[in-house]
N, C-alpha and C positions, 0 to 999 in steps of 0.2 A: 504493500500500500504506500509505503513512502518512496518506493524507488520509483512508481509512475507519478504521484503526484511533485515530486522534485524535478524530473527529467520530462512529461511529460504536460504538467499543472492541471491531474487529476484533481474536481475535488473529495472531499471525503466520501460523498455519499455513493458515485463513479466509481470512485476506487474499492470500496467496499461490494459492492458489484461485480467487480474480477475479482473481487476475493473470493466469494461465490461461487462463480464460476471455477473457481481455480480448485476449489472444495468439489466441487461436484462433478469435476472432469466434464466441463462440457465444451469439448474439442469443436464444435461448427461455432457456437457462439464464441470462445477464444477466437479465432482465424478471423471473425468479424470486427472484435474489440483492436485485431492488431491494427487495422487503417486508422481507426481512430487514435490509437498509440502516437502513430505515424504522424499522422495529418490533422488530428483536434477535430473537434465538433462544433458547430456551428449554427446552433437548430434558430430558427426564426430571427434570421442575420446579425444574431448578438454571438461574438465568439466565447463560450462557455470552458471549453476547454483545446488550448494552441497547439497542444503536440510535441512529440520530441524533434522534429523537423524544424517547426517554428523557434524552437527553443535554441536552437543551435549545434543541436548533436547529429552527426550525419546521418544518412538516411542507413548504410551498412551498419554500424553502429547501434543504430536503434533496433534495427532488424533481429540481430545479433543478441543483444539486449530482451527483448522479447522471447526468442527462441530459449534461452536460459529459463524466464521465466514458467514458458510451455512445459519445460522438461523438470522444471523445480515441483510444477504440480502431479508428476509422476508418483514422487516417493514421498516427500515433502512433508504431507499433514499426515500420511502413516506414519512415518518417520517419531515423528513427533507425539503424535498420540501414544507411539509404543513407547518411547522413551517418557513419556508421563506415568502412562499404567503400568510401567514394569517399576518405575521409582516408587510409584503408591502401592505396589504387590510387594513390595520387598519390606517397606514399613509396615503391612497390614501382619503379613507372613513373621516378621520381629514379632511384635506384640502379641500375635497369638501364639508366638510359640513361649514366649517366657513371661508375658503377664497375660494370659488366657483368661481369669479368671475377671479383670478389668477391661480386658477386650470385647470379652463378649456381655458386659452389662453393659459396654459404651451402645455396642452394637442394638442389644434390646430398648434398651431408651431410643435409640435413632426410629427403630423401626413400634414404633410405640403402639399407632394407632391400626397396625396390621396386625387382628390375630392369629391369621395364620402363620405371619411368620415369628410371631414372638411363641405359637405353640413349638414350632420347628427348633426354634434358638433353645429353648427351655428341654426340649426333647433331647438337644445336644448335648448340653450340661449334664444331665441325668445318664447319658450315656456315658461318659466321658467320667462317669464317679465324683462329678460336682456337683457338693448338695446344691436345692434351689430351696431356700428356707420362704415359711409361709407368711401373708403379713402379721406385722405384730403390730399390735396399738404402741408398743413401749422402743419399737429398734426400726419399725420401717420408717423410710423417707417417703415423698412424694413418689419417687420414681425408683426403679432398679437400683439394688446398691449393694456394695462391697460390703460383704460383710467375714472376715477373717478369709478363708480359703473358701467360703461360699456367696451364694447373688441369693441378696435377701427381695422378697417381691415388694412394692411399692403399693401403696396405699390411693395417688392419684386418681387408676384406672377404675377404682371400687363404682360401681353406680350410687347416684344419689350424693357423693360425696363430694364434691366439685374442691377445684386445687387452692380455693381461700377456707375453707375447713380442712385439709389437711395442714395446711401454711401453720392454722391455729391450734391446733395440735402439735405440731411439733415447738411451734415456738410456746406455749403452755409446757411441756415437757423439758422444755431447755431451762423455763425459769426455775420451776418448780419440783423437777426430780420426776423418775418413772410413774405410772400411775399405779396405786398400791390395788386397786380391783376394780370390777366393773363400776361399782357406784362411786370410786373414787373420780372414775371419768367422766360420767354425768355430771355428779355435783359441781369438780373443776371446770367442763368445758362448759355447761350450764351459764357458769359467773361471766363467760366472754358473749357469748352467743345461746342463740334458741338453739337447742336441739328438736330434729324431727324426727318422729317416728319412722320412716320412710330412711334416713341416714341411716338410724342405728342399728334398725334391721339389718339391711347392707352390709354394715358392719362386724355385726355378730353373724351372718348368712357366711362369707367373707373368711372366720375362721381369725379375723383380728387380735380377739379374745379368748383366744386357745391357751395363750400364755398365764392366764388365772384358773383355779381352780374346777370352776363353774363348764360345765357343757352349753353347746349350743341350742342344743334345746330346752335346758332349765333358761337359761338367758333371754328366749323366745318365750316363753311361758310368765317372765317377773317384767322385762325392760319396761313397756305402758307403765307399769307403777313407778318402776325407780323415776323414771321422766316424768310423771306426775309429781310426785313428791319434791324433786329437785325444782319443778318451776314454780310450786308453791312457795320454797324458802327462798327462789329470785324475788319473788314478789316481795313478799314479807319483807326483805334487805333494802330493797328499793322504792319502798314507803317509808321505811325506817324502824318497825314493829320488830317487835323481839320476836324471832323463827321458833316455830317449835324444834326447828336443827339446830339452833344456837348452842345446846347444852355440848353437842359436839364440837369437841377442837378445831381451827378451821375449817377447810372440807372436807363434804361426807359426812352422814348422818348418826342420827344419834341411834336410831334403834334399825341395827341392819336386816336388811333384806330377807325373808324366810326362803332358801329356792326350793323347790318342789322335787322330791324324787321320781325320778321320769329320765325313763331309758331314750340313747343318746339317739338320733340320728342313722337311722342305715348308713355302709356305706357309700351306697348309691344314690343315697338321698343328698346326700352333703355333698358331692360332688354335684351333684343336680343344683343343686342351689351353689355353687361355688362357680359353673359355669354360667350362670343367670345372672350374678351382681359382679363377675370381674369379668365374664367373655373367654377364659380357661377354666380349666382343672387346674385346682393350686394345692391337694394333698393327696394325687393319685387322678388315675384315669381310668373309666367305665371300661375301656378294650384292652386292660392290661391281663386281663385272663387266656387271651388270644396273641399276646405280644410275640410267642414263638411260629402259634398259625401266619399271622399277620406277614413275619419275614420270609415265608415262603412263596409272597407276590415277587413278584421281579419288579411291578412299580410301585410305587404308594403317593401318596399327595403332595408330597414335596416338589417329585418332578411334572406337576402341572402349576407350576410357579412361574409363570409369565418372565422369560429373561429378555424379550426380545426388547432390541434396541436400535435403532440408527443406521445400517451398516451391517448390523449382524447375520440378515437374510431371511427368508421368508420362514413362517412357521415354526421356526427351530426352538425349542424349550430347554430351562437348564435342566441339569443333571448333576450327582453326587451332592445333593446337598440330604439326604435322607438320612436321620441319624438315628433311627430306629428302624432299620432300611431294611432291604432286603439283602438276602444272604450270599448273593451272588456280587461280586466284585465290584464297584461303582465304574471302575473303566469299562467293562464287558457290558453294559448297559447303555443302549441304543439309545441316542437321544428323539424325545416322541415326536414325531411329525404331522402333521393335520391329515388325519386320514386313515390313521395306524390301528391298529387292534390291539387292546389292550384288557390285562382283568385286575381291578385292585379290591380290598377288600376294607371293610369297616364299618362304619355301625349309620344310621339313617339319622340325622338331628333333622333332616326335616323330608315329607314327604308328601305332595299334595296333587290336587287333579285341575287341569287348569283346561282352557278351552280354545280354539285358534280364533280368527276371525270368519274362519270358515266354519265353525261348529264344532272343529275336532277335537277329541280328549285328546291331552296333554299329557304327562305324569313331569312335574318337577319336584327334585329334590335333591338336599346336599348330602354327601357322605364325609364322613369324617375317620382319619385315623389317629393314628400317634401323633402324625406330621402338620398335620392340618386336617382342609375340607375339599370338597372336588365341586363339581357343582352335576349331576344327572337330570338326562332330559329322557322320558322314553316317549314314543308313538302310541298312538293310542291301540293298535294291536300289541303290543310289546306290557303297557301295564296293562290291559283284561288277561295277558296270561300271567302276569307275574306280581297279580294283585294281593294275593296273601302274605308275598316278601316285603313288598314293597310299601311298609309301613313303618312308621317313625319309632324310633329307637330300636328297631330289627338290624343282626349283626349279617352282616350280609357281604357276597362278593357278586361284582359287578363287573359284566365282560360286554365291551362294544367298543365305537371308533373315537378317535379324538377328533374335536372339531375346536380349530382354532381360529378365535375372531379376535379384532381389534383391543373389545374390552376385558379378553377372559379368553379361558380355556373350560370346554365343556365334553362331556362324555357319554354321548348318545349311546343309551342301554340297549345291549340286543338279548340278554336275559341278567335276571338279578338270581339270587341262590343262598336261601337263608343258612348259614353255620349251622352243623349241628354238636350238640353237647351243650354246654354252656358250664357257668360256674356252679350248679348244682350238682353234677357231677365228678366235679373235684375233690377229692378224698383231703380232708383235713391235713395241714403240711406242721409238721416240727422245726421250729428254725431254734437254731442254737449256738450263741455266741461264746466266744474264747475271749476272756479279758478279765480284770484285775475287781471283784465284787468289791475289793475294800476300798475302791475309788470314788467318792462321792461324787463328785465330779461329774465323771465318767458316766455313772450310773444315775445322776440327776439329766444329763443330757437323752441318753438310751433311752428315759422313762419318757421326756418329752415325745421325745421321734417315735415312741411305741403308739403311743396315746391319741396320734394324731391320724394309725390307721385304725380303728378296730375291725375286727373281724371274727374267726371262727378257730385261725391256727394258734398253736401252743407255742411258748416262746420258753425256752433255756437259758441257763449259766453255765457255763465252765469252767469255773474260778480257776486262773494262774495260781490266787497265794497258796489252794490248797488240793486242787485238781477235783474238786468236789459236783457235780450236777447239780443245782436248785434251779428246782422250776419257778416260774415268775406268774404273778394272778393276772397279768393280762395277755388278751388275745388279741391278734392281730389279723389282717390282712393279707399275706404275703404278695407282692405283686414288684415289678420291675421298679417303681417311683421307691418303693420302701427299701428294695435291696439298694437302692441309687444313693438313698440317703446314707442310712447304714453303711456302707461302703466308706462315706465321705467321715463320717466318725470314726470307725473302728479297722477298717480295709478290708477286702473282701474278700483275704486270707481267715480272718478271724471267724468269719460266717458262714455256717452249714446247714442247709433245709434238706428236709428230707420225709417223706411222705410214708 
């Protein structure tokens, strides 16, 4: 741009024009732009631009000059481009190799509002033996965050909570210390702001408040009162009346809360309500019973993640980003093409009947696995036969073409095919841990990460100091997210299931 507007008195917006061109290889418009080069422009007898002719550089010269330029737009902006994206590959490639663990929360924050790729990012971590710890009312941030050798979830993404209540939360906690239990957070965040019942569900939905004693469904059964109570002593404070909470030391009440005995949450329930108020699973996944079935796809959801770009070519989708993938080698793995046949497998979050403008049944709906979602289209012969699969939360594999548009990639179904077995069929599993019983520590963190699957398997000790067996009163879950965790505690030397 500056070599023609010097030599030739292009101006900017001209010269930006062959730049253009020069970008997009367009060889007949070049060979036109050269006479103008040459000779200047002249449109409606005002000379706009003189030329390298006018200018005083000879006509060989100029020619010369030009041909260089022709030939620079050969290699030129590859050139370039590559030498960009190989210096930003080699910094990305650093960082994840030796700070991984701030890499890939940089990376979840960037891609925030995408759940399918923060399901994919989070799927990674868990493979990779990196805990993903759940939100806490007392350690999350707004967003993703570092928390020791693990990525603590963010509190922002919660529904109903919007990022000026989280803001007041944390800064409430920075002044004033942890929050000592549920009603201690009412009462404190009461004093800044109206609490709503709609937040605090969310909240407690959310699994915030795992880190106090209480379940989530005593917490659902008491919260309307404790936030009744709490807006009552606002009041009272704020007319200037003695509260009947006054007798208590500053916040939090004087005569605590009774909670109800009442069994916790399925836990297929809680995850159900965990993907409702954050858009993931944040202590386990619905198709982790299938997670060894699942890797026996050659594709799964990841690789219908839209890569296309600029330059990169028609149709073409990434690949190797599947981190609960399949079992076959990510190079060995075709990248999917508009048109392809393919079958993946996973569970229905949504599935409905829709109509064309012509009259015709429709079947739309999403699949979802580890990785993400896909999105399924079937013909209306295709759902009349494959109408009993083809319902909402049925775990299913899906075999048809890929069809690649503009906005999306989609997977016209040519049969759906419900799994059979399921988790009723699993024989209760023994997991039993090798590590040091006299570690409180140790065994205050284990009782957390236990607590947060329940389930039906039996959980063991090992004890180092005395090589002794003690079984433990709680039951678990066993599934891939809790070995994931587990692992990131104890390593996954230490940890033996066995059915």
């Amino acid at each position: 741009m500056q070599a023609v507007r010097a030599l030739a008195g292009y101006t900017l917006g001209r010269a930006d024009e062959l730049r253009r061109m020069i970008s997009k290889k367009k060889m007949k418009e070049m060979d036109a732009e050269r006479e103008i080069f040459l000779y200047g422009l002249s449109p409606g007898g005002g000379v706009s631009i003189p030329g390298a002719i006018a200018n005083g550089v000879d006509k060989k010269t100029a020619n010369k000059i030009f041909d260089d330029i022709i030939k620079f737009a050969d290699y030129a902006f590859n050139k370039s481009h590559a030498a960009a994206y190989a210096y930003l590959a080699y910094q990305t490639a650093y960082l994840k190799r030796y700070y991984t663990v701030e890499f890939i929360t940089a990376v979840l924050n960037n891609r925030i509002t995408n759940i399918d790729e923060i399901t994919n990012y989070l799927g990674y971590l868990k493979a990779k033996n990196i805990r993903v710890l759940p939100p806490d009312i007392n350690k999350s941030a707004a967003k993703f965050s570092v928390e020791g050798s693990a990525v603590r979830i963010g509190m922002a993404a919660i529904k109903n909570v919007g990022a000026g209540v989280v803001s007041e939360i944390i800064s409430e906690r920075a002044k004033n210390g942890d929050f000592k239990d549920f009603e201690d957070f009412v009462a404190r965040m009461m004093s800044a702001f109206t609490l709503n019942k709609r937040m605090l569900e969310s909240l407690i939905l959310a699994g915030t408040f795992d880190c106090f004693s209480n379940t989530r469904a005593q917490l659902m059964q008491v919260f309307e009162g404790v936030i009744s109570r709490a807006a009552k002593d606002r009041e009272a404070k704020l007319s200037g009346q003695f509260s009947f909470f006054d007798a208590a030391a500053g916040f939090g009440f004087a005569q605590k809360t009774k909670y109800p005995t009442v069994q916790e949450f399925p836990l297929s329930e809680k995850l159900r309500y965990e993907k409702e108020v954050a858009g993931v699973y944040l202590t386990g996944h619905p198709l982790e019973e299938y997670a060894d079935f699942l890797r026996g796809f050659t594709y799964n959801s990841s690789h219908f993640l839209s890569g296309q770009s600029e330059g990169e070519g028609e149709g073409v989708l990434q690949k190797d980003k599947s981190f609960y993938g399949s079992e076959i080698d990510a190079d060995d793995i075709p990248a999917l093409l508009d048109g392809m046949s393919v079958t993946i497998g996973g569970m229905l979050v949504e599935a409905s009947k829709r109509y064309t403008k012509l009259g015709k049944e429709l079947g739309v709906g999403k699949l979802e696995d580890l990785n993400g979602t896909v999105e399924i289209l079937l013909s209306g012969y295709a759902l009349n036969k494959y109408r009993d699969a083809f319902l909402k939360d049925k775990a299913v594999a899906v075999s048809g073409k890929v069809k690649v548009r503009d906005d999306g990639v989609t997977l016209w179904a040519d049969s759906v095919t419900e799994f059979s077995g399921g988790a009723k069929s699993v024989p209760i599993k023994k997991i039993c841990f090798y590590m040091d019983i006299t570690d409180k520590n140790l065994m205050g963190e284990l009782t957390e990460i236990l607590a947060a699957y329940p389930g039906e398997d039996e959980t063991f000790i090992r004890s180092a100091h005395d090589n002794k067996l003690y079984p433990l009163a709680v039951r678990v879950s066993v599934g891939e997210t809790l070995l994931a965790e587990l692992s990131g505690l104890l390593g996954r030397e230490r940890i033996k299931v066995a059915t």
